[in-house]
N, C-alpha and C positions, 0 to 999 in steps of 0.2 A: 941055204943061208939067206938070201935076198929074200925067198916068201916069207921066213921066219920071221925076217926083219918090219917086214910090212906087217906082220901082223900083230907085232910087240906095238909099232906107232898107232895101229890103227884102234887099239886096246888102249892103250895111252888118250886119245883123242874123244874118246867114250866117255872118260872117267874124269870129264872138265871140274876142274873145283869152281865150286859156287863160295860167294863169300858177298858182304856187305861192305862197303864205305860210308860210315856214317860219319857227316860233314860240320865241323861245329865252326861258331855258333850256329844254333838253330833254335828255332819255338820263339818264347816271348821276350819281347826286349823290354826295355824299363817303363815306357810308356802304358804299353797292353798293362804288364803288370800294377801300376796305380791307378790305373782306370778302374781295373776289375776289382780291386783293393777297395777302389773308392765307394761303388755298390754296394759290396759287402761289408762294410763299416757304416753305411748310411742304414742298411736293412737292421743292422745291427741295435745302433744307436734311434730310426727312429719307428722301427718296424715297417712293414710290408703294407701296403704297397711304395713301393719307391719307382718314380716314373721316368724314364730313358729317351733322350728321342734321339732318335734312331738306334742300329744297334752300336753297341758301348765300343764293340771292335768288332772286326768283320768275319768272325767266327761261327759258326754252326752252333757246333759241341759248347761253345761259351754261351753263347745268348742261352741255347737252351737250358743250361743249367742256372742260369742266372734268371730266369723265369721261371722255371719251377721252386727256387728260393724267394719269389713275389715280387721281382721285378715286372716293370711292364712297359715292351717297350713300344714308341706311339711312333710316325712319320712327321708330327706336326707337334711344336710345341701347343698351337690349338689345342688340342685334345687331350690336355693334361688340366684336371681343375682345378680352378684358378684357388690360387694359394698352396696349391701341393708341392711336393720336392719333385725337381727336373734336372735331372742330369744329361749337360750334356754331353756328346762323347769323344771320346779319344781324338777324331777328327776335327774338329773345330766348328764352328757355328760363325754367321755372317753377324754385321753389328746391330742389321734390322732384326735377326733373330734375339738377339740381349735385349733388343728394344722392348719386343713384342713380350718377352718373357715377363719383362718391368711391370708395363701395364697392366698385364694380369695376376701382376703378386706373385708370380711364383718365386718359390724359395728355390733359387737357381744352387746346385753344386757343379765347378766346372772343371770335369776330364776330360780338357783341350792337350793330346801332348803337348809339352814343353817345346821339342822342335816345330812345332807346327805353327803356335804361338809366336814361335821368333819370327815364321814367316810374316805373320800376321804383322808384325811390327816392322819389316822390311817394306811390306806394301802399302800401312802407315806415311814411310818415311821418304819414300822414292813419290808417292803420291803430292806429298805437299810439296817437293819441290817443282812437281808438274811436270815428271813426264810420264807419258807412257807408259805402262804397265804391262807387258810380255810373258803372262802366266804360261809354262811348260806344264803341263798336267794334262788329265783324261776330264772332259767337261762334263760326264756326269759321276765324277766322282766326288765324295761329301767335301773333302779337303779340300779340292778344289772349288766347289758354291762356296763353302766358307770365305775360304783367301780374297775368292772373286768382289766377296761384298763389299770387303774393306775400300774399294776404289771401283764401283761399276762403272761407272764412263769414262776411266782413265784405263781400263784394262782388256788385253785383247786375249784371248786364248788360244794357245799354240799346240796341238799336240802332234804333230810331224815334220819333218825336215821338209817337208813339201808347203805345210802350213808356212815354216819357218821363209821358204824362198820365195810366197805367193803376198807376202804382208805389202799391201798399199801403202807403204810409207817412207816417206823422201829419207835420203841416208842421212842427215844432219839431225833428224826428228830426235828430240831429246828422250830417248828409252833407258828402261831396269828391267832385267829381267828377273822370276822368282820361279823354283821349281816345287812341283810334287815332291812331298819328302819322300817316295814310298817310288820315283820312275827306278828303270834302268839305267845304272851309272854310264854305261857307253852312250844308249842311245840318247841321253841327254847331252853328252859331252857334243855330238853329233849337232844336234841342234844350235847351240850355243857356236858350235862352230862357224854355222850359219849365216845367226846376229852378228857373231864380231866381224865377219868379212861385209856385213852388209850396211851396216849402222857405225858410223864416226862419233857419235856420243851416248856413248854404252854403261851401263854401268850392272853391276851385278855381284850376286854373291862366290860363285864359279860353279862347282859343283858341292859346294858345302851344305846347300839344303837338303840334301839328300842323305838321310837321316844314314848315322853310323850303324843301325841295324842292318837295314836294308844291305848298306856296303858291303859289312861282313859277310852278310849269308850270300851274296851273289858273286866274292869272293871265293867264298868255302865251296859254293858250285864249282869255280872254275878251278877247283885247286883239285878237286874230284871228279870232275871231267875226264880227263887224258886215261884214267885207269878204269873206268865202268862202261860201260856194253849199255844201261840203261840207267835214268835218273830217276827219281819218286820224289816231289816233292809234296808236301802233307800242305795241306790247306785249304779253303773254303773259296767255293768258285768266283765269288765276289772281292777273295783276297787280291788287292795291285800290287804289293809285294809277292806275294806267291806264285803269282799269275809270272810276275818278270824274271825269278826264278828257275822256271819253265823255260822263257825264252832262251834265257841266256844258255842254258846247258844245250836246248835245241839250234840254238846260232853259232854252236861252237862245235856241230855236228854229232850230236849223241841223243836218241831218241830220248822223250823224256813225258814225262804224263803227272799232272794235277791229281792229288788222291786225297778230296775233302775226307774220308775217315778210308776206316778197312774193309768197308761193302762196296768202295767204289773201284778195288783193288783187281784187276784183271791177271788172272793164273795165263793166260795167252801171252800176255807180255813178254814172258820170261824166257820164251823160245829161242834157244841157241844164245843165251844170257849165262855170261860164267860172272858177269860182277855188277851189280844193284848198286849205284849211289844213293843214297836216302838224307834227306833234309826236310827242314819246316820251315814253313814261314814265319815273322816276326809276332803272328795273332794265331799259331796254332801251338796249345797243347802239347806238354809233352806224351802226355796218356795216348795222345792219339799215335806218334810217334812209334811209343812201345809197343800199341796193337800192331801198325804195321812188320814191324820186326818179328814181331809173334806170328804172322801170316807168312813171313818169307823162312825161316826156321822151317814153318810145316815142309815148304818144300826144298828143303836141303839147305839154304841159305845160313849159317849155322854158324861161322865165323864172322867174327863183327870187328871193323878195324875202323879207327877213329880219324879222322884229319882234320887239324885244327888250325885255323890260320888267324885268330884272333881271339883274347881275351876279354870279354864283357863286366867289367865292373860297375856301371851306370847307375843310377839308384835316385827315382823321382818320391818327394813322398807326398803320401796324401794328403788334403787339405787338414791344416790345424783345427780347425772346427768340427773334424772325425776322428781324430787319434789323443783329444783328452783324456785323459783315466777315468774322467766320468762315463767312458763309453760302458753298455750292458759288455758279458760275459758270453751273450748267447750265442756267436757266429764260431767262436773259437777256430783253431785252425784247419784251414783248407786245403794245404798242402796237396795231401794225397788227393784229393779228386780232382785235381787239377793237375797234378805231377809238377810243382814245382810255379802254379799258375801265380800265387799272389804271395805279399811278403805282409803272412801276419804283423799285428801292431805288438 
């Protein structure tokens, strides 16, 4: 009986079920979506070439579909001819860059997210009262050059609790701080911990800058964590939201790996793996999404179970000067090659 028994558990132990967690929300949130919206209503309306600087959002599979429809997109509003349409992107632009745009006539369209924007008006407004400026963010990230512009000599940039504890500055200094919409919720919380125990006249938004996308999907990690063996999050190596995604699942002790599409998708992974969490970032595709699903399927992964820790109804619309009725017929809807990417007009 006893070997019997070992052999029924050991037969048992062979036979691990594999199975997915897929973590909602995930993919794009309302910004990504009228950004991308906005391109395609501009190509639409004023034909091809329509000029970008930089990319529209920090996507692969997006820029490049959105360049094969005759977008094109530059690192310098420079290099777009003077008088053409320049959009800028999802991230935001500094006020010398509006400036610079002015002078050379271009017909500016602007997909600054709306949260991003608020920043922008935050560092406006803590600026004129003169103090200090305490940017939380990654300095070469495009949000944060933007944010930076609005106040360069009043603004320091912070990107670690080390930065946060190393700041030359007497504790009565009159500071505000502003954050990346796009950091991690803890480790900013962290930070901010920092300022208030170190600075007696503080001012700030708390953790509010950090965009409700962001929140939820690195909720939906943690909520999928405790049950998966391994995380996947879908997104483009340049993504800052994606990228803290990753962290967060790996800080919370569960291996986890960045998988800009499904070529970057490693079968070794899955070694002594009975449950795959899977999620996207706020700037990837669901298409890409579904490939990966379609790669863990191949190898057994074949049960898909959803966890949901937030409802996304948000809805930015595009510039009124794109969704006239006099707009052409030509771009018609995108849906499907995007899986959900833009919100036809």
């Amino acid at each position: 009986m006893p070997t019997r028994r070992i052999g029924v558990e050991a037969e048992s132990f062979m036979q691990v079920e594999k199975k997915v967690i897929l973590a909602e929300p995930r993919s794009f949130c309302a910004g990504v979506r009228r950004a991308i919206a906005i391109i395609e209503l501009a190509l639409e309306r004023h034909g091809p070439p329509v000029y970008v600087r930089k990319e529209i959002v920090h996507n692969h599979y997006v820029v490049g579909l959105l360049r094969r429809r005759g977008a094109r997109f530059v690192d310098s509003e420079d290099e777009v001819p003077e008088g053409a349409i320049c959009v800028f992107s999802a991230h935001g632009v500094s006020p010398q860059v509006r400036e610079n745009a002015k002078s050379r006539q271009l017909d500016v369209i602007d997909a600054t997210c709306p949260l991003v924007s608020k920043v922008h008006q935050e560092a406006k407004r803590y600026a004129v009262q003169g103090r200090t400026l305490l940017l939380v963010g990654h300095a070469d990230h495009e949000e944060v050059e933007g944010t930076y512009g609005h106040a360069p000599r009043q603004t320091v940039i912070v990107e670690t609790v080390e930065d946060a504890e190393r700041l030359d500055l007497k504790p009565d200094t009159p500071v505000a701080y502003l954050t990346q919409t796009t950091l991690s919720v803890d480790e900013t919380r962290d930070i901010i911990g920092v300022l208030q125990r170190r600075f007696t006249d503080l001012l700030g938004p708390g953790t509010d800058d950090i965009c409700y996308a962001s929140q939820n999907r690195q909720d939906a990690i943690k909520a999928i964590v405790p049950r998966s063996d391994l995380v996947l999050v879908v997104g483009s190596r340049n993504s800052s939201n994606s990228i803290r995604m990753v962290e967060v699942a790996r800080r919370h002790g569960v291996a986890a790996h960045l998988v800009p599409d499904v070529t970057a998708f490693d079968p070794a992974w899955l070694a002594e793996v009975s449950t795959v969490g899977v999620s996207a970032g706020a700037s990837a595709p669901e298409i890409l999404v579904d490939q990966l699903l379609e790669e863990l399927a191949a190898h057994g992964y074949t049960d898909v179970e959803l966890e949901s820790v937030a409802q996304e109804n948000v809805v930015f619309a595009p510039p009124a000067r794109l969704t006239a009725t006099s707009a052409g017929d030509g771009g018609g809807d995108r849906r499907e090659e995007y899986r959900g990417c833009w919100t036809p007009r």
